[in-house]
C-alpha positions in Angstrom: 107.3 14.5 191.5 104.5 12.5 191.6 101.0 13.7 191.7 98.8 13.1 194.7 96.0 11.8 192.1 98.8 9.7 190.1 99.7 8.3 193.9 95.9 7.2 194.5 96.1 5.4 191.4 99.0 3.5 192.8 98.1 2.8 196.4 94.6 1.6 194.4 96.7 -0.5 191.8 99.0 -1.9 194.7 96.2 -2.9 197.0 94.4 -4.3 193.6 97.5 -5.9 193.7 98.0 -7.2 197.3 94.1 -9.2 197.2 95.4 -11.3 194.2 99.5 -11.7 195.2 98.9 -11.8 199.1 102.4 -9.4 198.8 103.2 -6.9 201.4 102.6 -3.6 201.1 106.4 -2.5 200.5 106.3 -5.3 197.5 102.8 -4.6 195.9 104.4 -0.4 196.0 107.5 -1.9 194.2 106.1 -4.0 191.4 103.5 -1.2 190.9 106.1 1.8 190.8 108.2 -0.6 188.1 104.7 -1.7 186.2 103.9 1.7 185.9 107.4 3.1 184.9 108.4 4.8 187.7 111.5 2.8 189.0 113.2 6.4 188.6 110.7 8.3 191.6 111.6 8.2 194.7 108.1 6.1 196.6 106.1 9.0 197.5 105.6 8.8 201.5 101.7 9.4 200.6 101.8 6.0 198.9 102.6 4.0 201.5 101.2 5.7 204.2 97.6 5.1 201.5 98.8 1.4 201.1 99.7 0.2 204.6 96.7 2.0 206.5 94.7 0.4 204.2 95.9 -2.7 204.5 96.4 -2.3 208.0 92.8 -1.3 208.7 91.2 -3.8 206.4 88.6 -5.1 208.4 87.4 -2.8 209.8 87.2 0.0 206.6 85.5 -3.5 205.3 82.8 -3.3 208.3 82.1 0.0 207.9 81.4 -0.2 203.3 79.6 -3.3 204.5 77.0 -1.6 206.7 76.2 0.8 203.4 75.6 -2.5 201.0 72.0 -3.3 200.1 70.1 -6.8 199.8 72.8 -8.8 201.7 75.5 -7.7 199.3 79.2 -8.4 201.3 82.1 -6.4 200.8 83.5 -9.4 199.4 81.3 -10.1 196.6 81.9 -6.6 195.2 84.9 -6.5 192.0 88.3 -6.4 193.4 88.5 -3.1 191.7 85.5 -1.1 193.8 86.6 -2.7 196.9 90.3 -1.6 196.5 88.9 1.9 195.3 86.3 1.9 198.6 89.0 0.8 201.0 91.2 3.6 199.7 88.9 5.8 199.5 87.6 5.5 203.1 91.0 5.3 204.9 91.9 8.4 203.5 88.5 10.3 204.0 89.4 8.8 207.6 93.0 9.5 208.1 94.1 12.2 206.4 94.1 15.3 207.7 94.6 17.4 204.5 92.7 16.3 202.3 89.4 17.0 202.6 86.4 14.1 202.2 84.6 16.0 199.5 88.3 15.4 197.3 88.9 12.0 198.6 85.7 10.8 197.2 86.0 13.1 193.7 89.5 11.3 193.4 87.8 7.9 194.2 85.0 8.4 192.0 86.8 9.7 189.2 89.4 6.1 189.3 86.5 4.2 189.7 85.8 5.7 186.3 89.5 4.9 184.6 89.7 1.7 186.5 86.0 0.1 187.4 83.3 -0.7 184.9 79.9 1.1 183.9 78.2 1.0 187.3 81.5 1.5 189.7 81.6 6.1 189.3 77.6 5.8 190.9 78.4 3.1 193.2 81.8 4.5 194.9 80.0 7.8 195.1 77.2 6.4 196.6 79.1 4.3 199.1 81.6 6.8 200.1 79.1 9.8 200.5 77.5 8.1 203.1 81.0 9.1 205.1 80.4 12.6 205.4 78.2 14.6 208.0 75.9 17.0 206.6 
C-alpha cells in the first residue's frame, strides 16, 4: 500500500516528468512507478486521478498561480519543479473532496522541501495559501 504522501510525490515526479517527455499521463505514472521501484504496486487510483486532472486542467490551474506571481513573473519562468508542485498542489486543494486545503498545501510545502531548492517551501506556501478563504 502506498501512502497518499508517497503518491504526491509521484503524481509530482510524473508531471515533472510529462513537461520534459511530452508522455501521457498513463506513461509518465509507468516510468515513475518503475524509477521509483514500485513495478510490484498496483497504480494507486489517487495517482492518476492527481496526474490526469492536473494535466487535464493545465491551463487553467496555470491562470490562476499566475494571477498570485509578482513583477511580471509567468508561471512559465518558475523551475519545472515549483510549477509541477503548484499545479498539484492546486488541483487537489480544488478537487478533492477529502483532503482538506490546509493538508494539500502542508504535503506541497513539505515536497517542495525534498524536491525544490532553498526558496521553493516559502514560495509554494505563499502561492498556495492565497487558495484558501479565511
Amino acid at each position: 500500500m502506498i501512502s497518499r504522501h508517497k503518491i504526491r510525490e509521484l503524481a509530482v515526479q510524473s508531471l515533472f516528468s510529462i513537461e520534459t517527455t511530452q508522455d501521457t499521463p498513463e506513461a509518465a505514472i509507468a516510468s515513475t512507478m518503475q524509477l521509483c521501484d514500485l513495478t510490484d504496486e498496483i497504480v494507486p487510483d489517487y495517482l492518476t486521478f492527481l496526474v490526469s486532472g492536473t494535466v487535464e486542467h493545465q491551463a487553467e490551474l496555470d491562470e490562476k498561480i499566475a494571477a498570485h506571481l509578482k513583477n511580471k513573473w509567468t508561471v512559465q519562468r518558475l523551475s519545472r519543479i515549483d510549477r509541477a508542485i503548484l499545479r498539484a498542489g492546486l488541483f487537489e486543494m480544488e478537487n478533492s473532496l477529502e483532503v482538506p486545503k490546509k493538508v494539500a498545501i502542508d504535503e506541497a510545502i513539505e515536497i517542495a522541501g525534498d524536491f525544490g531548492d532553498k526558496d521553493s517551501k516559502s514560495f509554494v506556501n505563499g502561492i498556495l495559501s492565497n487558495f484558501v478563504e479565511g
